[in-house]
C-alpha positions as CSV (number, residue, x, y, z in Angstrom):
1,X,10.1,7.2,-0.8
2,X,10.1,7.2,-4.6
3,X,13.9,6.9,-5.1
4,X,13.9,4.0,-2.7
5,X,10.8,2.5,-4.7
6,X,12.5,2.7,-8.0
7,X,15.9,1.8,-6.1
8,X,14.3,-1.8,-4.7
9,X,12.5,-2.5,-8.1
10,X,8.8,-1.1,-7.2
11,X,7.1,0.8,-10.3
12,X,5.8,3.6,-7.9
13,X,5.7,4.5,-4.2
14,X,2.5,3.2,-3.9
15,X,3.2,0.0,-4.8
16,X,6.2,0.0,-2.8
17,X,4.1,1.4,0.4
18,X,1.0,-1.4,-0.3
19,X,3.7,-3.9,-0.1
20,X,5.1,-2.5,3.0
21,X,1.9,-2.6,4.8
22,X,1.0,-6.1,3.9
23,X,4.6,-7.1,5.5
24,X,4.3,-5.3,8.7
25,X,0.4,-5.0,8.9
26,X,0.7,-0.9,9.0
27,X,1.6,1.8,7.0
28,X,5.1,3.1,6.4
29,X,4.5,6.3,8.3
30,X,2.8,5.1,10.7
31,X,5.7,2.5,11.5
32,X,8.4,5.6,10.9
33,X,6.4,7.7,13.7
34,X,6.5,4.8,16.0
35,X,9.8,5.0,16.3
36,X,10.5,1.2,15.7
37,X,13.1,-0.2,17.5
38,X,17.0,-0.1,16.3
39,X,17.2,-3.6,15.7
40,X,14.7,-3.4,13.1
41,X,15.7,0.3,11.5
42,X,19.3,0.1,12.1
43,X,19.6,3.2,13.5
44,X,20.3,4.2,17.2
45,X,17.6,5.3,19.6
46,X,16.7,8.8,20.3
């Protein structure tokens, strides 16, 4: 989660994970073990 912080311009993962969970309302692991939908992730189902 760090590379993809500094990759999308966020000075550390926590910053990039606050922002996430003001988006979405939860927290990015929380939403990764949820097993969102493709249409959001882009990747197939299980």
């Amino acid at each position: 989660m760090a590379r993809i912080a500094r990759q999308t311009g966020y000075s550390s993962e926590f910053a990039l994970a606050g922002a996430f969970r003001r988006e979405y309302g939860i927290p990015p692991g929380r939403f990764r073990r949820l097993g969102v939908p493709s249409a959001v992730t882009g990747t197939p189902p299980q």
